[in-house]
C-alpha positions, 0 to 999 in steps of 0.5 A, a space after each residue: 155974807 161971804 165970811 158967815 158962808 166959811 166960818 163953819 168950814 173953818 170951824 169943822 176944818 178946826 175940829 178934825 185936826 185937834 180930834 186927829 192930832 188927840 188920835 195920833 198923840 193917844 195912838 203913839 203914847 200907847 204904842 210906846 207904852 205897849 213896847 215897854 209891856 212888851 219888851 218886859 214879857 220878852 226878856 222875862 218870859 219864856 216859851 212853851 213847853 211840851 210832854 218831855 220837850 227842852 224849854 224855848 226861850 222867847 226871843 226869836 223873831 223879835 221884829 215880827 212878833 213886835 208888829 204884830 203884837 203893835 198892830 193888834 194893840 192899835 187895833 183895839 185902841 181904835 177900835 171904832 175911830 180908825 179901821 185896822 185889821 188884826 193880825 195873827 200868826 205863829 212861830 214854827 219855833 213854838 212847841 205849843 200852839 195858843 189855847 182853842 177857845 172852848 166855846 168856839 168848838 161845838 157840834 150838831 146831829 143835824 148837818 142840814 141846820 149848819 148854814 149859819 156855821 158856813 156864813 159865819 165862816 164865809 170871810 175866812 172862807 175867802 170865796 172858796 167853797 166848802 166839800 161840807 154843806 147842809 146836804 152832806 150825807 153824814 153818817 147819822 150815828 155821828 154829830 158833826 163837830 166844829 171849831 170857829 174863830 177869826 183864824 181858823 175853821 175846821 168842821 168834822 164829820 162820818 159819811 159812808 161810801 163803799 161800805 167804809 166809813 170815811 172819817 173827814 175834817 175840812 179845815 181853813 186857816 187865816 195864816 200858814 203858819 197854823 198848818 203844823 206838825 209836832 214831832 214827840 218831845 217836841 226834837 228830830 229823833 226822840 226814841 220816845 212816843 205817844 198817842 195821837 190824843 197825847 200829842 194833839 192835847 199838849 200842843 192844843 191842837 184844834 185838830 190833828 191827824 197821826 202823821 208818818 210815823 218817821 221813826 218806824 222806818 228810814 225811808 224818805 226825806 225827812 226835813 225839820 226846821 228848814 232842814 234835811 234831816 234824813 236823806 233816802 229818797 230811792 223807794 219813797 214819795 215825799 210830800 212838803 209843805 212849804 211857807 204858803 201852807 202849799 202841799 210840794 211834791 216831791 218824787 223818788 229818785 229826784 235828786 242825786 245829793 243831799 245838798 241838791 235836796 237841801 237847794 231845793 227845799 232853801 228854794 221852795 221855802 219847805 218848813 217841813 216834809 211828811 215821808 211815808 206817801 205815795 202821792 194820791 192826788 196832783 193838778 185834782 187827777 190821781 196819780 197813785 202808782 200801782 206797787 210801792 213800798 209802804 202801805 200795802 197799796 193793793 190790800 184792805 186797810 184803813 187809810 189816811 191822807 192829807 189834802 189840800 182843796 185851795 189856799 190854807 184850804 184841806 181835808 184830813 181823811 181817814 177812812 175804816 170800818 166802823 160798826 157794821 160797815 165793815 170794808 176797807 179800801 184799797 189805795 186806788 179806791 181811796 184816790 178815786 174818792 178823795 177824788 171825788 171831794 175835788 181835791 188839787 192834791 193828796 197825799 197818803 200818810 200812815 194807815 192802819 192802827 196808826 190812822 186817827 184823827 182827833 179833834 179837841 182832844 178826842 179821838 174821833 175815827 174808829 182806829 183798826 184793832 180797837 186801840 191807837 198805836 203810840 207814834 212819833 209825829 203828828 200834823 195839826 192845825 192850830 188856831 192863832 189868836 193868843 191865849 187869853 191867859 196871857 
């Protein structure tokens, strides 16, 4: 009786190693085979390339795409035997973002039967709450666009507040590296421009703002690839973004050298600066000032900010007359209300002619004077998940 009692633990017991062992076995044959595919398309693959940009060869943070590439490979190897989370990320070397999926972008006249869009959404939404829901006010002459895949959400919309239409895009990313910014030919310092739709479709944005337009002027700091680039900090506010995807102020008059700011941006980690400002928003109070160099704080204009609500959580915002909603706010008035939507932080980027937002391409705002103004740089926002033509 008592070897009948153990045969079958023996027998299960016999069971779970050779299944485990076939598993570890498969999962380091394909490992190896994958590596061998991958290295091939390493060494005889190039990079992406944009409108007039020079070609990046392949190569660069070999160790990171390996793992990652791995981890996804085994993922869906396992797929229903082991539970292994994808990962997805970009590299700030890249000129071109992955293709959007087009059947993930979609749009709907009636924000009210949205919900199923929020939940689809709640994982990479992490607990955090959304300014956009079902009774969101939206201007009823516009749908509201969105964009859904495992990496990064973003829904657009038109309300009307003060008689001025607002143009909002709320966007969450699984990965920092998908909050980026593009500068013309894809190099610091090209002479040439483009449009905002331009520039957004060559890098396949799935959404992206006019940036500051840093050729037009010489004020600011201006850091490119972990670099200062531009050094005049006396009049400007300056607005980083660091490797958490985090908005880093940075004030005028705050350093006495080039080498303090460079310090400063090797200690925080900022991939990249924006230079045009003021700051709108910090710690969710405004602290706009009253006169600054740029932007005609205390006249009508169109205005456009950058936002962040919480982690790889922001809004783009613009804000213009449209039809025959026909004021433009002042910078106070538009920090009062980008206030009001519960931001942490706010910065101002260029307004006027040069405020558009895109979104698949498309120019979704009405830009001032009826047509966009060529640019030097955007920001956008891109998904992460490879292209599925490579």
């Amino acid at each position: 009786m008592h070897q009948t009692k153990e045969t079958p633990v023996r027998q299960r017991s016999l069971l779970t190693t050779v299944l485990l062992g076939f598993v570890q076995f498969s999962a380091a044959l394909l490992s190896t085979l994958l590596m061998l595919l991958f290295l091939k398309g390493l060494f005889f693959s190039s990079g992406s390339t944009a409108p007039g940009g020079n070609v990046k060869v392949a190569g660069y943070d070999t160790m990171d795409r390996f793992d990652m590439y791995m981890t996804n490979a085994v993922s869906q190897a396992l797929d229903g035997v082991l539970s292994i989370k994808k990962v997805y990320w970009l590299s700030d070397q890249d000129l071109v973002a992955p293709e959007p999926d087009q059947s993930a972008f979609g749009e709907s006249e009636d924000a009210s039967s949205l919900q199923w869009l929020l939940d689809d959404a709640a994982a990479l939404l992490d607990g955090q709450q959304t300014l956009f829901s079902t009774d969101t006010p939206v201007w009823g002459k516009a749908p509201v666009r969105y964009y859904l895949d495992e990496t990064i959400f973003t829904v657009t919309w038109k309300q009307v507040i003060d008689n001025v239409v607002y143009t909002i895009s709320e966007v969450k990313i699984a990965d920092p590296s998908q909050f980026r910014r593009f500068l013309a030919d894809g190099e610091y310092g090209s002479s040439r421009q483009y449009l905002t739709t331009e520039m957004a479709s060559s890098v396949n944005a799935v959404v992206a703002s006019a940036g500051d337009f840093y050729k037009y002027r010489q004020g600011g700091i201006v850091v490119w690839e972990g670099k200062v680039r531009r050094f005049n900090q006396d009049r400007m506010e300056t607005c980083g973004i660091d490797n958490k995807g985090n908005l880093v102020f940075m004030r005028r008059g705050q350093f006495e050298s080039i080498e303090q700011a460079q310090a400063f941006v090797d200690e925080n980690n900022i991939r990249f600066t924006l230079s045009f400002g003021p700051i709108l928003i910090e710690n969710y109070e405004c602290c706009e000032p009253k006169s600054y160099v740029v932007g005609e704080i205390n006249d009508e204009f169109s205005r456009s900010a950058i936002c962040q609500m919480g982690d790889l959580h922001y809004l783009m915002v613009v804000a213009n007359a449209e039809s025959r909603y026909s004021n433009y706010p002042t910078l106070h008035t538009f920090a009062k209300r980008i206030q009001e939507f519960g931001c942490e932080k706010a910065y101002t980027l260029d307004g006027g002619q040069t405020a558009t937002i895109v979104m698949n391409d498309k120019l979704i705002n009405r830009v001032s004077y009826g047509a966009q103004r060529q640019i030097s740089d955007i920001v956008y926002f891109a998904t992460a998940i490879p292209s599925k033509s490579k």
